[in-house]
ZAKE-525558 format. One record per residue (C-alpha): residue number from 1; x, y, z. Coordinates in steps of 0.2 Angstrom, whole numbers, always signed. Layout:
nr	xx	yy	zz
NUM	X	Y	Z
...
***
This chain:
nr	xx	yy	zz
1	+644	+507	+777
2	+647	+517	+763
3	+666	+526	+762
4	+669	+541	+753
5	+680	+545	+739
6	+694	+559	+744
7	+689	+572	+733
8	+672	+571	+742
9	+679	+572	+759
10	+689	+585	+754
11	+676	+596	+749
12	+665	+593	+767
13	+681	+598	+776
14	+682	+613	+767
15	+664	+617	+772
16	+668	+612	+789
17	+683	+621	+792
18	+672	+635	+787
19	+660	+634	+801
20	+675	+632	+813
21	+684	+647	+807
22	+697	+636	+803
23	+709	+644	+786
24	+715	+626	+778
25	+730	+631	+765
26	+740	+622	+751
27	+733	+605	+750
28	+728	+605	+770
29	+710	+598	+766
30	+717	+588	+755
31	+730	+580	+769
32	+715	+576	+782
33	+703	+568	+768
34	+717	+557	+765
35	+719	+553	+783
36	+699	+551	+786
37	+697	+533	+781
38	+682	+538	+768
39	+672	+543	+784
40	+665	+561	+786
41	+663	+561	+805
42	+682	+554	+807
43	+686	+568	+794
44	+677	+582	+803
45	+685	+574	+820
46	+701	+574	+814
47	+698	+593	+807
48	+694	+599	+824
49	+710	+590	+833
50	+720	+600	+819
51	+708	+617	+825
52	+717	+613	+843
53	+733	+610	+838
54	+732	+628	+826
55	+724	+636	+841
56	+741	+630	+854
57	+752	+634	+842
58	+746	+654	+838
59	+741	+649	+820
60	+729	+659	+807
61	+732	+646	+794
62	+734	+629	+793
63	+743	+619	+779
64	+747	+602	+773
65	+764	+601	+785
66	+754	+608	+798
67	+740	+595	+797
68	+754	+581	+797
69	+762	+588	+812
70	+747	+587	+822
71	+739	+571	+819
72	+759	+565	+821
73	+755	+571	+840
74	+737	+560	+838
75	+747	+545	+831
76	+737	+544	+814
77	+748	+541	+800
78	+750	+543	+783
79	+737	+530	+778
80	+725	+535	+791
81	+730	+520	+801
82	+729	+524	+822
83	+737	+517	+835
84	+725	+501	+838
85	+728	+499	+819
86	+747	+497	+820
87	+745	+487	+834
88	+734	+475	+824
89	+748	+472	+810
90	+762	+472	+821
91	+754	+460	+832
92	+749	+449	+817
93	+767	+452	+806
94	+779	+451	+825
95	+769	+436	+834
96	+762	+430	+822
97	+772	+427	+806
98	+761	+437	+795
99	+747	+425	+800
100	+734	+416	+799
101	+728	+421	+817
102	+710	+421	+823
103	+700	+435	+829
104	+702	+430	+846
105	+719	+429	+849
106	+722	+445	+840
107	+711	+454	+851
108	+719	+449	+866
109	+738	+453	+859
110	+733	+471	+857
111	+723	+471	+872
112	+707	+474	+865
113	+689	+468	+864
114	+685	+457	+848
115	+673	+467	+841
116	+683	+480	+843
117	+694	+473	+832
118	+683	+466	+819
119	+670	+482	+818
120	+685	+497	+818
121	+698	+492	+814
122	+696	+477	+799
123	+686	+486	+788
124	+696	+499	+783
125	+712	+488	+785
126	+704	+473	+772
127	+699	+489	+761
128	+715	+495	+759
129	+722	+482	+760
130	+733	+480	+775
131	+723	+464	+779
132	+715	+450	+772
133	+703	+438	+782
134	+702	+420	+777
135	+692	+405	+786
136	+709	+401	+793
137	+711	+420	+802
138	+718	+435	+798
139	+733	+437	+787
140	+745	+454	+784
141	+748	+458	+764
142	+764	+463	+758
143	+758	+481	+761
144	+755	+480	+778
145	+774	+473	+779
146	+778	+487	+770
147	+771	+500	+781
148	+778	+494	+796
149	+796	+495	+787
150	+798	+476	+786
151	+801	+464	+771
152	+788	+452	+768
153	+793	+433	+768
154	+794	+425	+749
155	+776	+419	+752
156	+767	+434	+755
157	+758	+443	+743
***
């Protein structure tokens, strides 16, 4: 699976918005690119959930702040990181020290199926990297500490 840079992304939700007479203002399309995990139908998903929201809320434009409001209400954060997501660090950082923990037992602390696990959510979190896998299990970077407001131990990197 190929990802796509953010000025791409940008550029398709432009087009989209387009066709779902949707008005994206100062720096909107460039908020939901950032958000789309370098994937055109998560971007074009999320655009339309942002359509909803403008629709409830009266809207004949959309900007940046409104585009972060409403994938606030859908739980996708400033990374593009979902619920499962942050469920997936804070499982491996709070029960797990950080790590090394196996796919398995992962998937059954955040209540989900391991494939799940492995084929939505590690990818983008080893690509941006949230997550690293070694032969002894998954492991949370300094960044994924980061993002869930917490200070890595000495030994993590």
């Amino acid at each position: 699976l190929d990802f796509y840079p953010h000025d791409e992304l940008e550029k398709l939700i432009e087009r989209s918005s387009v066709l779902l007479g949707v008005h994206l203002v100062d720096q909107a399309a460039k908020e939901l690119a950032i958000r789309s995990r370098g994937t055109p139908r998560i971007a074009n998903r999320l655009l339309r959930r942002v359509r909803d929201w403008a629709v409830v809320h009266n809207l004949k434009d959309v900007n940046r702040e409104s585009v972060i409001e409403a994938l606030s209400l859908y739980q996708i954060d400033t990374q593009g990181l979902d619920r499962l997501d942050i469920a997936v660090l804070k499982a491996i950082v709070n029960q797990f020290n950080g790590g090394p923990v196996g796919l398995n037992n992962l998937a059954a602390m955040v209540g989900e199926e391991a494939e799940t696990v492995e084929t939505v959510c590690e990818p983008y979190l080893v690509r941006e990297g949230f997550l690293i896998r070694t032969p002894k299990g998954r492991v949370a970077t300094e960044k994924a500490w980061q993002h869930l407001g917490l200070k890595a131990p000495d030994n993590v990197r």
